[in-house]
C-alpha positions in Angstrom: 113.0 76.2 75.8 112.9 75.8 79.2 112.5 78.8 82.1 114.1 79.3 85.7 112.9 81.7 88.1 114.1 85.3 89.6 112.5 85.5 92.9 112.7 89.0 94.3 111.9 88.3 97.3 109.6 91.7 97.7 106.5 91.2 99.2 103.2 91.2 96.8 105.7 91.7 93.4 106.3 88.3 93.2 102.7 88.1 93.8 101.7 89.6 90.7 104.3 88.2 88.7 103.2 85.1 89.3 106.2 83.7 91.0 109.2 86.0 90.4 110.8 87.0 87.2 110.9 84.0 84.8 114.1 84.2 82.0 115.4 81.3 79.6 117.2 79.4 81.8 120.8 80.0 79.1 120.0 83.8 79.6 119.2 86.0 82.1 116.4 88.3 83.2 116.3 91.7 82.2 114.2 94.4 83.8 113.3 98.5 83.2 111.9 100.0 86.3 110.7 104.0 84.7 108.5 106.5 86.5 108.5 109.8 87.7 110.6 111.5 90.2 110.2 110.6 94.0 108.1 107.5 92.7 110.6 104.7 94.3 112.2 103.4 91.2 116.0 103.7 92.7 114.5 102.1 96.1 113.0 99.1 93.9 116.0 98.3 92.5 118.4 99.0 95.0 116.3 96.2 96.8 115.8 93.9 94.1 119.9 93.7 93.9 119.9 94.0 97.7 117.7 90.8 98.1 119.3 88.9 95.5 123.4 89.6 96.9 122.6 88.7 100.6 120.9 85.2 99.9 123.5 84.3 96.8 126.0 81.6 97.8 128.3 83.8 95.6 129.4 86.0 92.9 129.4 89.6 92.2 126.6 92.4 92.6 127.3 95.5 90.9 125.2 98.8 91.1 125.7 102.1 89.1 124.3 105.4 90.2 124.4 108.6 89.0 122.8 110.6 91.7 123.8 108.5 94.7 127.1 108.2 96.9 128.4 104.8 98.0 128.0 106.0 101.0 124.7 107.6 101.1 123.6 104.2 100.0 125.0 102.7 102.6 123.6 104.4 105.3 120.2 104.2 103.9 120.1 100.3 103.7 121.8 99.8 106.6 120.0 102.7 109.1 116.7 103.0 107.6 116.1 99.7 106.0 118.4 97.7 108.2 119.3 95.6 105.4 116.2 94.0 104.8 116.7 91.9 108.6 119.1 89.4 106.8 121.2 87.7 109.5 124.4 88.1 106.7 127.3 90.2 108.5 128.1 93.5 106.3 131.4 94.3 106.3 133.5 96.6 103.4 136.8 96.0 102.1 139.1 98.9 101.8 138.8 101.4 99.7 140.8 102.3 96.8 138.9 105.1 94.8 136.0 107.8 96.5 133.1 106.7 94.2 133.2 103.3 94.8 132.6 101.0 97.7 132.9 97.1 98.0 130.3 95.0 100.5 130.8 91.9 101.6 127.9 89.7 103.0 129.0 86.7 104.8 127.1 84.1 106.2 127.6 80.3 107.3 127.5 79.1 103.9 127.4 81.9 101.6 129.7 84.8 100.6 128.9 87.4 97.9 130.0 91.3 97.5 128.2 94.1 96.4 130.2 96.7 95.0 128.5 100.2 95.1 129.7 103.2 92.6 129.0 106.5 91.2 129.1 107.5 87.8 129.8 110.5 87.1 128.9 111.2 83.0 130.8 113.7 81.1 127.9 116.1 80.2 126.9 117.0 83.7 131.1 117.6 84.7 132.9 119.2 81.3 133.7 118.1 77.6 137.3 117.7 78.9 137.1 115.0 81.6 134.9 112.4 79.2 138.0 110.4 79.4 138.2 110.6 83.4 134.2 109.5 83.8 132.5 106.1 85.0 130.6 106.0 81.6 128.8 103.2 79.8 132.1 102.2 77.9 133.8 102.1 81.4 130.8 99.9 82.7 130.9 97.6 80.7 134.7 97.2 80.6 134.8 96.9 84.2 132.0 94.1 84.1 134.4 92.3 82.0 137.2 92.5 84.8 135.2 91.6 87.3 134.0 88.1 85.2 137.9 87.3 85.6 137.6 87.1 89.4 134.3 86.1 90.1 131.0 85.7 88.2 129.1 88.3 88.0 125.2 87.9 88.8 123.5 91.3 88.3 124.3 95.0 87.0 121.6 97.5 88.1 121.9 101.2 86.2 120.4 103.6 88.1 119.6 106.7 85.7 121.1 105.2 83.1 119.4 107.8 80.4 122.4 110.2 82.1 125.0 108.1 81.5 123.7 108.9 77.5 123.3 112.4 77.5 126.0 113.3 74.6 124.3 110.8 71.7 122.4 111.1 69.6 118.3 109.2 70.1 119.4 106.2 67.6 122.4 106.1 69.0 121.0 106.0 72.8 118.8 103.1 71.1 121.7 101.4 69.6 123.5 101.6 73.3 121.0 100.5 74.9 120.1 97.1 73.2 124.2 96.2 72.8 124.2 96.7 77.0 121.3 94.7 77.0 123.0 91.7 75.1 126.7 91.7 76.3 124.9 90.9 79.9 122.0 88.4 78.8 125.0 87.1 76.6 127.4 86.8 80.1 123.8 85.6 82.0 123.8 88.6 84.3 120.7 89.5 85.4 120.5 93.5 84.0 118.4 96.1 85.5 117.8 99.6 83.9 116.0 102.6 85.9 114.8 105.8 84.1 113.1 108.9 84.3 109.9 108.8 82.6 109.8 110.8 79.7 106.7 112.3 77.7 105.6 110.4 74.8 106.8 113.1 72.5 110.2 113.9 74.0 113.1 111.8 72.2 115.3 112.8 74.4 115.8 109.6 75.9 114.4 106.0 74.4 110.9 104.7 75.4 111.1 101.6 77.7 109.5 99.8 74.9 112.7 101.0 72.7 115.2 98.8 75.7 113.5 95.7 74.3 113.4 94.4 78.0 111.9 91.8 79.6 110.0 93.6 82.2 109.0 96.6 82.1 108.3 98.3 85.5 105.8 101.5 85.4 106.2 103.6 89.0 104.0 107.0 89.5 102.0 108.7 91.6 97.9 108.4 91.8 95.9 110.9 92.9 92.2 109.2 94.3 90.8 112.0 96.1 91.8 115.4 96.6 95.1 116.6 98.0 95.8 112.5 98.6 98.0 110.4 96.4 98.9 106.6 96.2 102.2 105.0 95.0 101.2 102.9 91.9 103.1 100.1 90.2 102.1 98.3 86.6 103.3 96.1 84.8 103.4 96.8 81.4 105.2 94.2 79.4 106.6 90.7 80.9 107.6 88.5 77.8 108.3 85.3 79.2 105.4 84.8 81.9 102.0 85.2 83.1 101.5 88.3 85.0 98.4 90.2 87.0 96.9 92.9 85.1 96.2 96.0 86.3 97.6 99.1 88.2 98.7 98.1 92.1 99.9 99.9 94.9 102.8 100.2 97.1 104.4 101.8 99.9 107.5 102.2 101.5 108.6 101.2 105.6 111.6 102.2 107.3 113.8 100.4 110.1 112.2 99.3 113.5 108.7 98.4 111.4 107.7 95.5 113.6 104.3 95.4 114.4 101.6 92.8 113.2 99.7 92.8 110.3 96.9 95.5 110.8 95.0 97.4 108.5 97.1 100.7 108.4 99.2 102.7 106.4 102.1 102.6 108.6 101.9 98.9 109.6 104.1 96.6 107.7 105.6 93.1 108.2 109.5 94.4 107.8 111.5 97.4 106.1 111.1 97.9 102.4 108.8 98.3 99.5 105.3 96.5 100.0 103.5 96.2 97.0 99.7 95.0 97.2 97.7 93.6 94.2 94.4 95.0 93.3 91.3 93.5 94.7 90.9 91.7 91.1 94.4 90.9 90.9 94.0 89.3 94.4 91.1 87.5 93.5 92.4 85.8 91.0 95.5 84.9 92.8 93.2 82.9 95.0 91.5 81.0 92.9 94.7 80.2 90.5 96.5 79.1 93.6 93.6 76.9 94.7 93.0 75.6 91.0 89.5 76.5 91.2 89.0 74.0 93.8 86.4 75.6 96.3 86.7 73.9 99.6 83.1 72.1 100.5 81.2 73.1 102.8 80.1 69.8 104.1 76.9 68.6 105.5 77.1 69.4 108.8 75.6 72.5 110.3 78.0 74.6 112.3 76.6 76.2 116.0 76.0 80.2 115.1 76.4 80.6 118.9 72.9 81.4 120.2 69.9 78.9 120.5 67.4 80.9 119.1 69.4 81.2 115.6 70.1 77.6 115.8 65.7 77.3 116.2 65.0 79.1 112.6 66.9 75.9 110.8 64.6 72.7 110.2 65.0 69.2 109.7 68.6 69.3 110.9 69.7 71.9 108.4 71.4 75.1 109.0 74.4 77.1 108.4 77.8 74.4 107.2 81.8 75.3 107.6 82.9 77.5 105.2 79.8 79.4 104.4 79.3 83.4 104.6 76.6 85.0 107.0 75.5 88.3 107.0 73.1 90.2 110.2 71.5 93.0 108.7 70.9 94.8 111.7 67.9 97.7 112.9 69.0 100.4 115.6 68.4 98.7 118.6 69.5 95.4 117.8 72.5 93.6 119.3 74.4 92.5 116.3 77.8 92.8 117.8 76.8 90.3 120.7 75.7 87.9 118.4 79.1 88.2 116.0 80.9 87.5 119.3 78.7 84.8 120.4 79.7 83.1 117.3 83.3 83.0 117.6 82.8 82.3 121.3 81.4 79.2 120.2 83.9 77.9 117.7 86.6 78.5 120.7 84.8 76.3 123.0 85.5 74.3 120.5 89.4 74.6 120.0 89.0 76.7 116.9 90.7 80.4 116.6 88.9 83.1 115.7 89.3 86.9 114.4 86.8 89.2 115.2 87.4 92.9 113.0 85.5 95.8 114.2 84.6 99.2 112.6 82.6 100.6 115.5 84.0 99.1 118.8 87.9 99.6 119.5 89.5 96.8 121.8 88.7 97.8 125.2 85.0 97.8 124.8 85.0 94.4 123.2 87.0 93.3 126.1 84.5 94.9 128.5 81.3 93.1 126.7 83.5 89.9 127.0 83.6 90.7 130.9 79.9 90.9 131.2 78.9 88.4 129.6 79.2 84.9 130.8 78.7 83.2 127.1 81.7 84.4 126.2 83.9 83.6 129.3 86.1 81.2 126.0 87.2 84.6 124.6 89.1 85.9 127.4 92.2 84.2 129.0 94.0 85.1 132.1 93.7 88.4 133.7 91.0 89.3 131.6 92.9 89.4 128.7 91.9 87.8 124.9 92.4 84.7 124.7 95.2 83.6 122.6 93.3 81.9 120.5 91.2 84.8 119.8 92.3 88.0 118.2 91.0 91.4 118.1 91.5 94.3 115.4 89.7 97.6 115.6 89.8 99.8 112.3 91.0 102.9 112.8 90.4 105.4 109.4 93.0 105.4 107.1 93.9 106.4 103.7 94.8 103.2 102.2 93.9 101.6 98.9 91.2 98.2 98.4 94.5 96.0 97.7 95.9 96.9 100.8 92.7 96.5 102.5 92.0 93.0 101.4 95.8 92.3 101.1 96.0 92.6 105.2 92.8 91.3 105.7 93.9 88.1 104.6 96.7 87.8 106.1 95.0 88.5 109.3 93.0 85.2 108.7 96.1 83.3 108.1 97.6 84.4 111.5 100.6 86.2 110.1 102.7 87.9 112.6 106.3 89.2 112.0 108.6 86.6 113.5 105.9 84.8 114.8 104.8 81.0 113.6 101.1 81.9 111.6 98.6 81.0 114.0 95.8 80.8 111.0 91.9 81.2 111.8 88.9 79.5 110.9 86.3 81.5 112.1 85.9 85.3 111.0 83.6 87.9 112.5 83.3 91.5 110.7 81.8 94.3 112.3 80.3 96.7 110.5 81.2 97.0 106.6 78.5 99.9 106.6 79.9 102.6 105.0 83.3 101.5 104.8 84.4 104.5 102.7 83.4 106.7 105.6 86.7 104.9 107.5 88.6 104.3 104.4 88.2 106.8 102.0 90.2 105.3 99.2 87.9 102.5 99.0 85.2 103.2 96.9 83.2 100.4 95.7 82.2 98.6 98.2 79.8 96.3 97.1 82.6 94.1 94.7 85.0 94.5 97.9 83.2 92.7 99.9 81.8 90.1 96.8 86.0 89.7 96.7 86.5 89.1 100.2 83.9 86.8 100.5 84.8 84.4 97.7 88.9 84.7 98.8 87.6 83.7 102.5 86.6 80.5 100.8 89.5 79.7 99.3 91.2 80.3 102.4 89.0 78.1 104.5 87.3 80.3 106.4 83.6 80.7 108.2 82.7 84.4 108.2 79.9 85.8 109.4 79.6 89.8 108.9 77.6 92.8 110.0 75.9 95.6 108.2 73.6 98.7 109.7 69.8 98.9 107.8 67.7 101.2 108.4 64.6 100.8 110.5 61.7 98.8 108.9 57.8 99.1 109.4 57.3 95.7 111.4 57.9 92.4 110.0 58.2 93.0 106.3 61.7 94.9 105.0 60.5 97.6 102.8 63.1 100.4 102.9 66.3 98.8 101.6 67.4 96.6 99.2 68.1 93.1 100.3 69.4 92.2 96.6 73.0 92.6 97.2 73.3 90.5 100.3 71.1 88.0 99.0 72.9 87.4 95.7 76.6 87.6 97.9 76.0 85.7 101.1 74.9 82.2 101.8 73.0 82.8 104.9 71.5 86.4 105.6 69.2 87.2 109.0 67.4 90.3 109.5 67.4 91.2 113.1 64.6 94.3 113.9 62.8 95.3 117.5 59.3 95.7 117.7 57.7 98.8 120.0 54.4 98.5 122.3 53.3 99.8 125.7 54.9 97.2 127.6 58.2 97.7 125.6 60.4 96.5 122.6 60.8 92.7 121.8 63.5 91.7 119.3 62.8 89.5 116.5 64.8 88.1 113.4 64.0 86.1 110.1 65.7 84.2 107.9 66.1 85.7 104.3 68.0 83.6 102.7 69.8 80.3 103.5 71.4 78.4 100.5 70.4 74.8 100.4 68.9 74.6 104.0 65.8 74.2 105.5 63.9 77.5 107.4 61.0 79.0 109.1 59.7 81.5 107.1 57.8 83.9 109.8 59.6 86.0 112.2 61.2 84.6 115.0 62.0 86.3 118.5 65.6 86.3 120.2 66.5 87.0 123.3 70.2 88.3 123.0 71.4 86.7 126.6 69.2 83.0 126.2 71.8 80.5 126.6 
């Protein structure tokens, strides 16, 4: 048996499907999306179909819906979603009957139409018009009539539990699985949404009872109080490999344009956004990379600052593609330093991101200004250079996968519309207390582990910035250094040292994996070019 491959074409689900929807290649794919009410599914699968009719070279789209006008569905893709930006002209052919209306999307080389009605099941209307309604029976017939036009690529039920109201639970069952073959037996792709119903309620049949190929699980999480997250899982996908797990989505309306930030509202286009969980992403990484770690070479890399470059020996120090951390007292310059370092890899025709928790945009700019060491991160008229991008975190109410999900996009330069512009440097000030910003995230200590090992596999050099507390001198004694040490290649302690005549800065190496380092405290003086 052999497999082809659905693509969706929705950003992050075929993510954690591995690829898309993967269906015997004489069949077709078959798909239940169930949750609760207000949980997305009829937005999921009116994109899904959406998606799939506007890049077709032809054939027939066909959506069912109970609760839905054509034309309430109409206006919604068009106004708020602005049909997903295709560059297909919409137009609709005439009509011939209120519940129904036909779309035609025309391009250079394709031409498909998507035909939009409402069914309207006896039990909800009265026993006397069953004969008048847009039933199963009648779905299915007019699938058949439209196989003698053109072929038919994909039926989407919305609510189809309604449409089975008046039988019996054995003979929903029964219904159900005979839909289910008469289209994988045609090879139309078949998607079924439901409501959700409790385990003990036979009302309507299980998800597991459709005997689908995917099963789609939608609902509402609640992680703190009063504050809920849209959750997608997977909970059955015959044919392929899948990620695990519960993930989150959301949902963006027309005129979302703006780059890729860390923010609830920001997207990269209209639609559902779906972003795997930290593990999920994790393991995307390394299954995409083969487990093939990029090296980090022999050389050492310039950290930016002379004195840093003076704790390495015997021509050792910090390589490409390995992790730093400044553990940093109060009074220590931290940020400077993190800025210093990207400075440096611009001077030498790298780009670089620097992310910021405590210093918004305008004071980074300002620092750039008064500095003369980092004259290669501004360009003309004082602005950033363009080589060198700047993201302040502002706190939001957004989940880890989203978190790490933007974050790496950020490194790969994505912009909407824009050619990627990808980094290779990375500077992140200051993961303390991330939670206080982001409240959804909660354990930071494998976040961070996660982002470290995906930079890797993306190519990156980070170096990042945490707050300690204030030590008694040279020796750290009121934190633990475990975490960082076990995490990071590289991790510097930077403290300040009080007398009469005033406060000196020093630093010492901690850690440094497979180099060469002086083991006493060093001083630094943060402007020494």
């Amino acid at each position: 048996m052999t497999f082809a491959i659905l693509k969706t074409g929705i950003d992050g689900l075929d993510g954690i499907l591995a690829g898309g929807i993967r269906y015997p290649d004489d069949a077709a794919a078959f798909v239940c999306i169930a949750g609760g009410p207000g949980t997305g599914k009829t937005l999921l699968a009116l994109e899904m179909v959406v998606r799939a009719w506007l890049t077709a070279p032809d054939g027939t789209f066909l959506y069912y819906s109970v609760e839905h006008s054509p034309d309430s569905i109409e206006k919604k893709l068009s106004f708020d979603f602005d049909w997903f930006r295709s560059n297909a002209e919409i137009t609709s052919e005439p009509r011939e009957v209120p519940n129904k209306l036909s779309l035609l999307a025309t391009t250079a080389t394709n031409r498909s139409k998507l035909v939009l009605t409402q069914a309207k099941p006896a039990a909800l209307t009265q026993k006397s018009a069953r004969g008048t309604t847009v039933d199963i029976d009648w779905i299915l017939a007019e699938i058949e009539n439209h196989r003698r036009i053109a072929p038919v690529r994909m039926v989407v039920i919305d609510n189809v539990g309604l449409l089975l109201t008046d039988l019996e639970y054995f003979e929903k069952r029964a219904t159900l699985l005979e839909i289910r073959r008469r289209l994988l037996d045609d090879t139309v792709h078949g998607i079924f949404v439901m409501e959700e119903a409790h385990p003990r309620d036979l009302r309507l049949p299980s998800p597991e009872e459709f005997s689908t190929d995917l099963m789609l699980l939608l609902a509402f999480r609640e992680e703190t109080t009063d504050f809920k997250v849209r959750a997608i899982e997977i909970s059955k996908a015959r044919h392929q490999y899948y990620y695990r797990g519960v993930h989150h989505f959301s949902i963006a309306g027309r005129g979302i344009t703006r780059d890729v930030y860390l923010g609830a509202r920001n997207e990269r286009g209209p639609g559902i956004h779906i972003y795997p969980s930290v593990a999920a992403q994790l393991s995307m990484a390394r299954d995409v990379a083969q487990f093939a770690v990029p090296s980090r070479g022999d050389s050492p890399i310039d950290l930016g600052h002379p004195d840093l470059q003076r704790a390495f020996l015997g021509d050792t120090g910090p390589t490409r593609h390995s992790s730093t951390i400044l553990l940093a007292e109060p009074g220590t310059r931290a940020t400077l330093l993190a800025l210093r370092f990207l400075a440096k890899g611009l001077e030498q025709g790298e780009r670089a991101l620097f992310v910021s928790t405590r210093e918004d945009r305008d004071a980074i700019r300002r620092i750039c200004q008064r500095e003369p060491v980092l004259a290669a991160c501004l360009g003309d008229g004082n602005k950033f250079s363009e080589a060198f991008r700047v993201v302040y975190l502002h706190p939001e109410f957004i989940t880890p996968g989203k978190f790490t999900w933007d974050l790496i996009r950020l490194v790969r330069g994505g912009h909407a519309g824009d050619t990627p512009l990808p980094v290779s440097r990375m500077a992140f000030d200051n993961i303390y207390q991330l939670s206080d910003r982001f409240p959804l995230i909660a354990d930071q200590r494998f976040l961070i582990a996660a982002i470290l090992d995906m930079m890797r596999y993306e190519g990156i050099t980070p170096m990042f910035v945490d707050m300690v507390p204030p030590s008694s001198g040279n020796v750290v004694n009121t934190f633990d250094p475990s975490p960082y040490l076990v995490g990071f290649d590289n991790v510097l302690h930077f403290y300040c040292e009080r007398a009469q005549q005033g406060s000196r800065a020093f630093f010492r190496v901690l850690k440094s994996s497979g180099n060469d380092y002086v083991d006493e405290p060093m001083s630094i003086d943060w402007r020494r070019n």
